[in-house]
N, CA, C and O atoms as a GROMACS GRO file, in nm:
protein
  456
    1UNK      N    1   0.318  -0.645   0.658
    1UNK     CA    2   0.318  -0.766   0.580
    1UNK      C    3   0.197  -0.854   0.616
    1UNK      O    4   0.169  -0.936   0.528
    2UNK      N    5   0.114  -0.855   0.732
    2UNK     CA    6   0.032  -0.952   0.798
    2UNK      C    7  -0.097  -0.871   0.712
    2UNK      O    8  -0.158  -0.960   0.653
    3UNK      N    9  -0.145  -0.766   0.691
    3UNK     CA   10  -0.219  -0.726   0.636
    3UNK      C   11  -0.246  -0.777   0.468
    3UNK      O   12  -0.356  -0.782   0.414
    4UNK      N   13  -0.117  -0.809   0.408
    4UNK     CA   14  -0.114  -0.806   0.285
    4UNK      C   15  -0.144  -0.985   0.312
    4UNK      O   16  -0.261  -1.009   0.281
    5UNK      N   17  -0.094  -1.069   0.344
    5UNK     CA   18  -0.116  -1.219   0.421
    5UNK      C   19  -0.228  -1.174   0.453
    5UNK      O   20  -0.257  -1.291   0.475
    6UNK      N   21  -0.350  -1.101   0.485
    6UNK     CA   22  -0.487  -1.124   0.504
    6UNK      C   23  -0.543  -1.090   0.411
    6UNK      O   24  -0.632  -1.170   0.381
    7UNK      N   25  -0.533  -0.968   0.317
    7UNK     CA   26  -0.614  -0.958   0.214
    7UNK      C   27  -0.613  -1.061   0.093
    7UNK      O   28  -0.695  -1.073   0.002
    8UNK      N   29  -0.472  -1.148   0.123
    8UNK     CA   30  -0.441  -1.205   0.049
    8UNK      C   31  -0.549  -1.365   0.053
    8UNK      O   32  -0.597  -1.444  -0.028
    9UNK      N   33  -0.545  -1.348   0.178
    9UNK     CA   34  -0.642  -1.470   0.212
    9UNK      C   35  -0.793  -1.454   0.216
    9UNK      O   36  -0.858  -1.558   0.215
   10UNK      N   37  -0.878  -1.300   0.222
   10UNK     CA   38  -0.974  -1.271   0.212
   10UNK      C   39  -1.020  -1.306  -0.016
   10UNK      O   40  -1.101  -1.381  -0.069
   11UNK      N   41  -0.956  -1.244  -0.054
   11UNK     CA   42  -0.952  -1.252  -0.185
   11UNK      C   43  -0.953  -1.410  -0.202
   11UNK      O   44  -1.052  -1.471  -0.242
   12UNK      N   45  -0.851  -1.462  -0.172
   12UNK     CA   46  -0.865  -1.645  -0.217
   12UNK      C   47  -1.006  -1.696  -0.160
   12UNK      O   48  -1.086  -1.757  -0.231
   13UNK      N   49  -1.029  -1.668  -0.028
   13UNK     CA   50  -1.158  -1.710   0.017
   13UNK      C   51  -1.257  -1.701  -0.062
   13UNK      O   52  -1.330  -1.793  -0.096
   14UNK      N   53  -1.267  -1.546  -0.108
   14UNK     CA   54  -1.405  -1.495  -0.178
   14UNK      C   55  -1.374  -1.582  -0.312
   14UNK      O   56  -1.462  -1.658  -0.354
   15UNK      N   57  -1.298  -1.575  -0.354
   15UNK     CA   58  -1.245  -1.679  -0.470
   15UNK      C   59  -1.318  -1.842  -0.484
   15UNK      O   60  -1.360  -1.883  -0.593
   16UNK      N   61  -1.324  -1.911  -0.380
   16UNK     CA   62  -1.367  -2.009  -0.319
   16UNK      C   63  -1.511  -2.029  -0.310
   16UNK      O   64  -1.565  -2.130  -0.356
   17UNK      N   65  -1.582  -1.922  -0.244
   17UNK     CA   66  -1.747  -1.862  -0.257
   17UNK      C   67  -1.752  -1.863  -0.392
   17UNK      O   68  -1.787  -1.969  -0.445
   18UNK      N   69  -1.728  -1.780  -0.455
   18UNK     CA   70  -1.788  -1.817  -0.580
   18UNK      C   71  -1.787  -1.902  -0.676
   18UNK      O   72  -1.865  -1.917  -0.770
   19UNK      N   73  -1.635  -1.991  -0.628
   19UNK     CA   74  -1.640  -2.107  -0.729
   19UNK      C   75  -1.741  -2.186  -0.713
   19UNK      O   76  -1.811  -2.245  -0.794
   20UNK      N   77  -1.742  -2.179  -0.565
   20UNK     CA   78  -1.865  -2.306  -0.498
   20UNK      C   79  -2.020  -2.266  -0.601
   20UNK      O   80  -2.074  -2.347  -0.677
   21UNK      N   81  -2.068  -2.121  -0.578
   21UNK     CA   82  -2.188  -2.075  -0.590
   21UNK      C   83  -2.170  -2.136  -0.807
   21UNK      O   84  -2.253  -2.205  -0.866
   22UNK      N   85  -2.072  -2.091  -0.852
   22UNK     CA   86  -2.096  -2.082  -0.982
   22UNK      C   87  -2.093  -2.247  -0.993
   22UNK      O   88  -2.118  -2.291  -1.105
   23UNK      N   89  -2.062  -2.348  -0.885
   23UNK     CA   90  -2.063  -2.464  -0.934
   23UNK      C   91  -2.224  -2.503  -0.871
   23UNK      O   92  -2.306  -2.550  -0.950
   24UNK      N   93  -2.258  -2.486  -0.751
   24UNK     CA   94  -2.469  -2.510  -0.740
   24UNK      C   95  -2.522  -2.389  -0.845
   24UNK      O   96  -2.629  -2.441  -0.873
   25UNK      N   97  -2.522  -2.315  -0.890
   25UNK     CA   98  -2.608  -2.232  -0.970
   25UNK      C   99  -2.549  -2.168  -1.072
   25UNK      O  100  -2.531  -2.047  -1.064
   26UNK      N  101  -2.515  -2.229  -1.166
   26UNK     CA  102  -2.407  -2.144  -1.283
   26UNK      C  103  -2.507  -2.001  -1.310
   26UNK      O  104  -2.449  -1.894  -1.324
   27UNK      N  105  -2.639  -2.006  -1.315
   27UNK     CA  106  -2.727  -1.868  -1.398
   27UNK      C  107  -2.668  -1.756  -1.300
   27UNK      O  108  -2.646  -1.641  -1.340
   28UNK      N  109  -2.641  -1.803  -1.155
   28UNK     CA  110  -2.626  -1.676  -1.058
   28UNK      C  111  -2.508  -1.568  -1.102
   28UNK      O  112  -2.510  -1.446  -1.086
   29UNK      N  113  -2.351  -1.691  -1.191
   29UNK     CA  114  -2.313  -1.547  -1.169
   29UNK      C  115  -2.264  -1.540  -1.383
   29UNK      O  116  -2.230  -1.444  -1.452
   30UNK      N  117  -2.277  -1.631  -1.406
   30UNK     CA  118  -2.282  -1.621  -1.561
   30UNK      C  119  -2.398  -1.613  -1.664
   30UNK      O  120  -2.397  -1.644  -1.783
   31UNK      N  121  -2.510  -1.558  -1.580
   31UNK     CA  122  -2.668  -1.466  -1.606
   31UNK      C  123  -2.769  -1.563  -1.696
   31UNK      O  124  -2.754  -1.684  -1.718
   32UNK      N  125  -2.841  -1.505  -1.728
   32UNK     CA  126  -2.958  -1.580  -1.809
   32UNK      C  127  -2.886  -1.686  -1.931
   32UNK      O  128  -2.784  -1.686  -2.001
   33UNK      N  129  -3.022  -1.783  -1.904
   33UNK     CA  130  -2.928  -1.923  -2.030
   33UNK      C  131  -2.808  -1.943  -1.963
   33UNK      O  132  -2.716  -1.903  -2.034
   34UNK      N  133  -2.769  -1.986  -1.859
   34UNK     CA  134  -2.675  -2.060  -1.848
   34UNK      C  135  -2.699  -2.168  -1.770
   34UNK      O  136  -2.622  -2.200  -1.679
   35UNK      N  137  -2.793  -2.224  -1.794
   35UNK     CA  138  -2.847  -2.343  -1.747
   35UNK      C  139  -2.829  -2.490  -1.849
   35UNK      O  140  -2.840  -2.462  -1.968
   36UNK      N  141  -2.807  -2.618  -1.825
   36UNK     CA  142  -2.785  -2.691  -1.897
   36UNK      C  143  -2.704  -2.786  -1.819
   36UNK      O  144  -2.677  -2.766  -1.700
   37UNK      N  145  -2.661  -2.899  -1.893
   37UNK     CA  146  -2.536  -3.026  -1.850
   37UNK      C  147  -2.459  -2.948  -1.866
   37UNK      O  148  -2.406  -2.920  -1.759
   38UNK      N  149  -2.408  -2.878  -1.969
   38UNK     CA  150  -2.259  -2.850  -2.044
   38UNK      C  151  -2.289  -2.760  -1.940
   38UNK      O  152  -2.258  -2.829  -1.843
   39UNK      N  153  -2.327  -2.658  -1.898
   39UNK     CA  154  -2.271  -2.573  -1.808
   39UNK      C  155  -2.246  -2.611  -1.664
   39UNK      O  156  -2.138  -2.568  -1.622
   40UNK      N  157  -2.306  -2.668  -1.594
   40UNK     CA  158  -2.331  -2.737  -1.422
   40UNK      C  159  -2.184  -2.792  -1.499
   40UNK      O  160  -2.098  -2.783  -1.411
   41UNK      N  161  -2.134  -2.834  -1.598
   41UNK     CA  162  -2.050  -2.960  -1.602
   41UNK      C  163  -1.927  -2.869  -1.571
   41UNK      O  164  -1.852  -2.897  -1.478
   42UNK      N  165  -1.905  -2.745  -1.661
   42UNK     CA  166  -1.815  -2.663  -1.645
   42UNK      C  167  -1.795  -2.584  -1.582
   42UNK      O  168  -1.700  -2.505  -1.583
   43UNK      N  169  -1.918  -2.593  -1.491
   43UNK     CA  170  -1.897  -2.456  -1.367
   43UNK      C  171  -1.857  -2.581  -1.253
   43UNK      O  172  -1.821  -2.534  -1.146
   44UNK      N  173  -1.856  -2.724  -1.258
   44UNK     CA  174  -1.830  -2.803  -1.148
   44UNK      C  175  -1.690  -2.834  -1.184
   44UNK      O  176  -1.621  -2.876  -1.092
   45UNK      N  177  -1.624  -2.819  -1.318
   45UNK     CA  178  -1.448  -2.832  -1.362
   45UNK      C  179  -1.390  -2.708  -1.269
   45UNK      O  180  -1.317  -2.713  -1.170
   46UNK      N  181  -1.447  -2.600  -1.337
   46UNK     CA  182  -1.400  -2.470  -1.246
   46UNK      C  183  -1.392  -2.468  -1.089
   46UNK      O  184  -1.299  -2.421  -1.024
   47UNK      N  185  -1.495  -2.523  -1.044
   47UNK     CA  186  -1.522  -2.567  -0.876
   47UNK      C  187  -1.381  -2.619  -0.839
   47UNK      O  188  -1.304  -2.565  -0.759
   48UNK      N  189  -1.361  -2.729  -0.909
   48UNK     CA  190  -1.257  -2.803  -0.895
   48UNK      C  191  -1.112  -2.770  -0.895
   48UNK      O  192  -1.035  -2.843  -0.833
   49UNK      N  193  -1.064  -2.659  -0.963
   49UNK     CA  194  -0.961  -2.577  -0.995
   49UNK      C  195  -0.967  -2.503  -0.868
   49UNK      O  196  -0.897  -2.488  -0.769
   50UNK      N  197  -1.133  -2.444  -0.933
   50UNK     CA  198  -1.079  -2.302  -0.770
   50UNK      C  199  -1.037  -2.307  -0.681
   50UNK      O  200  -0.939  -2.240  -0.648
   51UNK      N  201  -1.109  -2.406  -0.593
   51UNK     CA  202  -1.130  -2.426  -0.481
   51UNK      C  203  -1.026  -2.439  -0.394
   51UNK      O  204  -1.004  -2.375  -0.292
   52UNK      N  205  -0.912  -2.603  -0.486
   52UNK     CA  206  -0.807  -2.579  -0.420
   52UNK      C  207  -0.695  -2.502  -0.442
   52UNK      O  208  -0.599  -2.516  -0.366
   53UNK      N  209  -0.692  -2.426  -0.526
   53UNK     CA  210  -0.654  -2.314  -0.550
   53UNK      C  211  -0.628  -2.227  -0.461
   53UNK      O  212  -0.522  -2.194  -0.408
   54UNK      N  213  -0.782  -2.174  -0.443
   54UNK     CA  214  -0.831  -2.075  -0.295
   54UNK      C  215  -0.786  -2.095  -0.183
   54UNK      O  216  -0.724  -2.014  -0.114
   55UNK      N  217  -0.828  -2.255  -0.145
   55UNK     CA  218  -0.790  -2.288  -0.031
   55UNK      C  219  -0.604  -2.272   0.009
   55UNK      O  220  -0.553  -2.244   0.118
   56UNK      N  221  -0.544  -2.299  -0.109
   56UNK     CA  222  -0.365  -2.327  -0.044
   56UNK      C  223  -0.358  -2.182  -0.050
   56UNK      O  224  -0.318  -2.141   0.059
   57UNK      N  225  -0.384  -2.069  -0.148
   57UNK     CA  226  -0.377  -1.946  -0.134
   57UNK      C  227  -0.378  -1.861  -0.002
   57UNK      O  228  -0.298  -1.777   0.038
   58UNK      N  229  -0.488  -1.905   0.051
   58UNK     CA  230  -0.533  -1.860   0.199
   58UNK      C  231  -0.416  -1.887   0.285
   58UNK      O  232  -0.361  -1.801   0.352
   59UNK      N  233  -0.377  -2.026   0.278
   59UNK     CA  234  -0.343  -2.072   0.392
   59UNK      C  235  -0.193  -2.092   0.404
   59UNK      O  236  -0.123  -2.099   0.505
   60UNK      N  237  -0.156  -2.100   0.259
   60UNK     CA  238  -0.022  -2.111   0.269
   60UNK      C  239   0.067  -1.991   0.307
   60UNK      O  240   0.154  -2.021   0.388
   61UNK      N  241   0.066  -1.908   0.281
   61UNK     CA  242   0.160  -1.805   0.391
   61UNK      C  243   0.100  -1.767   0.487
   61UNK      O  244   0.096  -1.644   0.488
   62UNK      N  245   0.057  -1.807   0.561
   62UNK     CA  246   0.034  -1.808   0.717
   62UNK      C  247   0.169  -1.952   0.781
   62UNK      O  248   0.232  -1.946   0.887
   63UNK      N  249   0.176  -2.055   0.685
   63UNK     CA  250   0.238  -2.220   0.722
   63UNK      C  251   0.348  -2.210   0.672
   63UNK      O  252   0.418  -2.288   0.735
   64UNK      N  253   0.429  -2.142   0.569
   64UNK     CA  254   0.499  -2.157   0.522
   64UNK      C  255   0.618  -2.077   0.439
   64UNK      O  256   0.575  -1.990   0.364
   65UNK      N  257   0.746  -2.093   0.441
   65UNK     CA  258   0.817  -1.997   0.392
   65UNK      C  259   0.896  -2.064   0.288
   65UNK      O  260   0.931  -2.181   0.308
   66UNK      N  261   0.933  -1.994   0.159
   66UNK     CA  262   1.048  -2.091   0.068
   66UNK      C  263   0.965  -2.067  -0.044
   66UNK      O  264   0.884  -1.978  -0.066
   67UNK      N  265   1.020  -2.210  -0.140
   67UNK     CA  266   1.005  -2.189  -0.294
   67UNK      C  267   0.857  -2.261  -0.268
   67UNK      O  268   0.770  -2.224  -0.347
   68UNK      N  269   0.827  -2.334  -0.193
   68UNK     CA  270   0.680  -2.418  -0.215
   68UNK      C  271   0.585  -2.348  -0.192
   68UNK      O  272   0.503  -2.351  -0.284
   69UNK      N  273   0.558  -2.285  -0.109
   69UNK     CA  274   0.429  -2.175  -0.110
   69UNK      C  275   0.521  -2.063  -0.196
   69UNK      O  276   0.438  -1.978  -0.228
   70UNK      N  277   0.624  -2.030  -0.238
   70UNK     CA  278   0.573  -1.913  -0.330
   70UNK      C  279   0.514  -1.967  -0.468
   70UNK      O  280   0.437  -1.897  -0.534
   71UNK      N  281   0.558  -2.106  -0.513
   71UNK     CA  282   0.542  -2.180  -0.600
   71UNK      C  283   0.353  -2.179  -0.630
   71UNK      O  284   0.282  -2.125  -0.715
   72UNK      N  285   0.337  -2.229  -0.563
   72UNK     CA  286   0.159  -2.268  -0.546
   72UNK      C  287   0.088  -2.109  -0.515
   72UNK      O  288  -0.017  -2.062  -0.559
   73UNK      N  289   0.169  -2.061  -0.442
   73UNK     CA  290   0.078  -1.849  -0.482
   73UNK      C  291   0.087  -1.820  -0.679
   73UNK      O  292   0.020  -1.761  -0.764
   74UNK      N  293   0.209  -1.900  -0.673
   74UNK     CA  294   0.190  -1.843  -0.855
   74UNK      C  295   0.150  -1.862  -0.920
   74UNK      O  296   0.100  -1.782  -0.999
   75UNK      N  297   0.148  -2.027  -0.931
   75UNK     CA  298  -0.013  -2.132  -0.938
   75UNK      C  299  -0.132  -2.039  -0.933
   75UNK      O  300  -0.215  -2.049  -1.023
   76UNK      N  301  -0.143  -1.979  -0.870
   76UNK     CA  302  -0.286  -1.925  -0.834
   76UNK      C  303  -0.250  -1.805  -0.862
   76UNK      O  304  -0.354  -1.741  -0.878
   77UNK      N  305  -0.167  -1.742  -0.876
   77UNK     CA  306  -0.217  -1.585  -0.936
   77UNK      C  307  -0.202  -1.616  -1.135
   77UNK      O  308  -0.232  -1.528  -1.216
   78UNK      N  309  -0.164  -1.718  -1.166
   78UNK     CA  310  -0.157  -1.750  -1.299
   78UNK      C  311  -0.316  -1.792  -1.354
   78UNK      O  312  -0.364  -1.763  -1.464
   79UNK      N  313  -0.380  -1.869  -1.244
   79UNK     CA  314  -0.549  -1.902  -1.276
   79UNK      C  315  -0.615  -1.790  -1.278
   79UNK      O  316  -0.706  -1.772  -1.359
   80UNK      N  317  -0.564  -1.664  -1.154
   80UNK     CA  318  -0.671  -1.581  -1.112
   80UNK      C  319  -0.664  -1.494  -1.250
   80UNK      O  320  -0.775  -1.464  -1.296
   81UNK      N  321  -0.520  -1.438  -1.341
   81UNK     CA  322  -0.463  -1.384  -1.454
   81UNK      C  323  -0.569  -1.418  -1.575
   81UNK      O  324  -0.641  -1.340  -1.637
   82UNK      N  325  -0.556  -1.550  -1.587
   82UNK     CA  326  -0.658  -1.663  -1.699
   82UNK      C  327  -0.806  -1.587  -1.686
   82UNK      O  328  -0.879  -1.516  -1.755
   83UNK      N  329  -0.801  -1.655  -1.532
   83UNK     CA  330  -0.985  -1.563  -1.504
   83UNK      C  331  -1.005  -1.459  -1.530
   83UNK      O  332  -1.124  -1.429  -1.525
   84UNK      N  333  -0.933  -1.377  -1.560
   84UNK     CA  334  -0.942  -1.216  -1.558
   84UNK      C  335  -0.886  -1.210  -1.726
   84UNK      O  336  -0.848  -1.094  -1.746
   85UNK      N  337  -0.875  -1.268  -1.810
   85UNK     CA  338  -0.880  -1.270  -1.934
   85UNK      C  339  -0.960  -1.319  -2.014
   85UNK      O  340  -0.971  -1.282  -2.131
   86UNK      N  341  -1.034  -1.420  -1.954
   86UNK     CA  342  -1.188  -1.464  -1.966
   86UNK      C  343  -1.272  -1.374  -1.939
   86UNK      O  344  -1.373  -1.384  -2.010
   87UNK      N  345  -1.276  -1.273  -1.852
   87UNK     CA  346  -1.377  -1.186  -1.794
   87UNK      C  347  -1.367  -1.048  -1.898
   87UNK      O  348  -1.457  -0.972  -1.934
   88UNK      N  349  -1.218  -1.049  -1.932
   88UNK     CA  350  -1.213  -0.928  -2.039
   88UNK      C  351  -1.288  -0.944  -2.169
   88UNK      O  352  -1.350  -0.860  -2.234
   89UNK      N  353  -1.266  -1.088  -2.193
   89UNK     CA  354  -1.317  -1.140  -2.305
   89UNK      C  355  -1.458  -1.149  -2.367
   89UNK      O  356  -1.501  -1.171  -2.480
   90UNK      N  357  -1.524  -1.117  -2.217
   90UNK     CA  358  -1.695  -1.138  -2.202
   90UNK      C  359  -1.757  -1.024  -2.176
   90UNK      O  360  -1.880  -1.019  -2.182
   91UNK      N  361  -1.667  -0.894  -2.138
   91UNK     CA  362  -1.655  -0.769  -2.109
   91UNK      C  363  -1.775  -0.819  -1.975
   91UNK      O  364  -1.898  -0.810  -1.976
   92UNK      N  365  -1.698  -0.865  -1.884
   92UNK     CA  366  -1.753  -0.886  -1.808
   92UNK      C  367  -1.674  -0.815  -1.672
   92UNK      O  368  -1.614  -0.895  -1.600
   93UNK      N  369  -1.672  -0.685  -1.637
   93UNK     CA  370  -1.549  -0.601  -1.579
   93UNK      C  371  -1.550  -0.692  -1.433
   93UNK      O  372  -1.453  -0.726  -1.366
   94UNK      N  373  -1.725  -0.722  -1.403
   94UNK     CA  374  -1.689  -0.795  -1.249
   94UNK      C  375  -1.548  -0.899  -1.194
   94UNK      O  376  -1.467  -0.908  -1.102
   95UNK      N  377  -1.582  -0.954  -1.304
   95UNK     CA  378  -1.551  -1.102  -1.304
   95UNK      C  379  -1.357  -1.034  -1.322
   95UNK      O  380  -1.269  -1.068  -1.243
   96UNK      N  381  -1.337  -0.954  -1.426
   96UNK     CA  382  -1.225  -0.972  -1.425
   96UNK      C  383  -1.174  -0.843  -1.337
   96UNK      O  384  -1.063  -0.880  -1.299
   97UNK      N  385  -1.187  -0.768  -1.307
   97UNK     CA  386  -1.185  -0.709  -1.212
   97UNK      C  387  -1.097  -0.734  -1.078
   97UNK      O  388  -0.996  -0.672  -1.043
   98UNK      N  389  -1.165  -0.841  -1.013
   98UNK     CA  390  -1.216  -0.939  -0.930
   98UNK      C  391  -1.036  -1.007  -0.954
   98UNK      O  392  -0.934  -0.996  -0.886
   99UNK      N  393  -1.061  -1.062  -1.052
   99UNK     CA  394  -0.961  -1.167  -1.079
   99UNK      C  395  -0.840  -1.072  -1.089
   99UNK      O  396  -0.746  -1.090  -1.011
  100UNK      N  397  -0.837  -0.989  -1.165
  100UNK     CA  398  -0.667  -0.893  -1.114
  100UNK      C  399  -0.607  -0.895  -1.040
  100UNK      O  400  -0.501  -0.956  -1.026
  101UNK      N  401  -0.695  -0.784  -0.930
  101UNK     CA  402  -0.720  -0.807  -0.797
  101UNK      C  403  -0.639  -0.901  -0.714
  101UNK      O  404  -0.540  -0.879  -0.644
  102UNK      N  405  -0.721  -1.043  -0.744
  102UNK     CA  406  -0.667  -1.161  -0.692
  102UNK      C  407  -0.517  -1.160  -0.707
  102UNK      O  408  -0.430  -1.131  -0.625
  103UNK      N  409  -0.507  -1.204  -0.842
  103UNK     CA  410  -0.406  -1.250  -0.901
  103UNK      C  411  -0.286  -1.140  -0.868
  103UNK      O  412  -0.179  -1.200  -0.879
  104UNK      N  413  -0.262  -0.985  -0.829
  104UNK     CA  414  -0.195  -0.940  -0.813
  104UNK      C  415  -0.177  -0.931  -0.641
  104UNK      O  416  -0.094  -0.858  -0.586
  105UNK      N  417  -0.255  -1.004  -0.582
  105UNK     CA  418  -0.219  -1.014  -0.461
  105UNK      C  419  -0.150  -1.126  -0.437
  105UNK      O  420  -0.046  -1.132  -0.372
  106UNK      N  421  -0.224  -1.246  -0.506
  106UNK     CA  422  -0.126  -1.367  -0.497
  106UNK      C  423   0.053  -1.382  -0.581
  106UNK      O  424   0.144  -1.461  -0.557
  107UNK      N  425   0.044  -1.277  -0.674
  107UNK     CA  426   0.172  -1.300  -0.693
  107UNK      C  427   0.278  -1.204  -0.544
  107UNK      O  428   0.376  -1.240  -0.479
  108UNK      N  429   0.204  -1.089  -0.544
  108UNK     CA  430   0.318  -0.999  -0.446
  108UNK      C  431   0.321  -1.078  -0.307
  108UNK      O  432   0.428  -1.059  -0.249
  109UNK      N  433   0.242  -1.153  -0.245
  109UNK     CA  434   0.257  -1.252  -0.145
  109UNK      C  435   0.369  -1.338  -0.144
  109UNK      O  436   0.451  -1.352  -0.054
  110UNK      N  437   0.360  -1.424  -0.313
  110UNK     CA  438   0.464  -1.462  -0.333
  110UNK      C  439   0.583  -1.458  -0.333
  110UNK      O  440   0.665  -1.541  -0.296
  111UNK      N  441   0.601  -1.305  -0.396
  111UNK     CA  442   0.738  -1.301  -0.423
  111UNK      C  443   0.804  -1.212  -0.206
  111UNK      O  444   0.911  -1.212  -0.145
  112UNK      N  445   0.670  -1.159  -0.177
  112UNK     CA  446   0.760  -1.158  -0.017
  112UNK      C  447   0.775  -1.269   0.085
  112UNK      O  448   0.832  -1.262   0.194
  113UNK      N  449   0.706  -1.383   0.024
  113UNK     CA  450   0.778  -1.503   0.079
  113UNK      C  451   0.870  -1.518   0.059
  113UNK      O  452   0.956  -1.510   0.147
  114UNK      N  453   0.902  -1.550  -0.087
  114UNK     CA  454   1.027  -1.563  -0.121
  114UNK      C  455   1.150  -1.484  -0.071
  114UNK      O  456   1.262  -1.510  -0.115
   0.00000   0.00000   0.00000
């Protein structure tokens, strides 16, 4: 179980890295032309989501047992789901990939808290 509680927290982390990176440099990971207000604006909304997102992901089943951290893992495997339907959408396999991934780690975390 401590393994699945680490990958679980490696994934939210990396989750976190890139929100940060896509919020200083949107071109790095959403490619050429994506420079502008409207984008810095929406890669700094996303920042904002991710981040703490990432962060309670990581940390909350290491702190906590019950409905509140499984609550907030689902929270976050429901964003990582979104992200990974955005990424299908752009046939962008990284991105959603990535986000499956996530999102199917943060729910099975969940439900063995629970």
């Amino acid at each position: 179980m401590i393994v699945l509680f680490a990958l679980n927290a490696i994934l939210a982390a990396s989750g976190v890295v890139f929100a940060v990176l896509a919020a200083l440099r949107p071109s790095a990971l959403a490619g050429d032309g994506a420079e502008g207000v409207g984008v810095h604006f929406y890669a700094r909304m996303y920042a904002a989501k991710a981040v703490p997102f990432g962060v309670l992901a990581a940390v909350v089943p290491f702190l906590a047992t019950g409905a509140v951290p499984g609550v907030c893992l689902l929270c976050a495997a429901v964003s990582q789901a979104v992200d990974a339907a955005i990424g299908f959408g752009r046939r962008d396999m990284r991105q959603a990939g990535g986000s499956v991934v996530a999102a199917v780690a943060h729910a099975v975390v969940a439900a063995l808290i629970w």
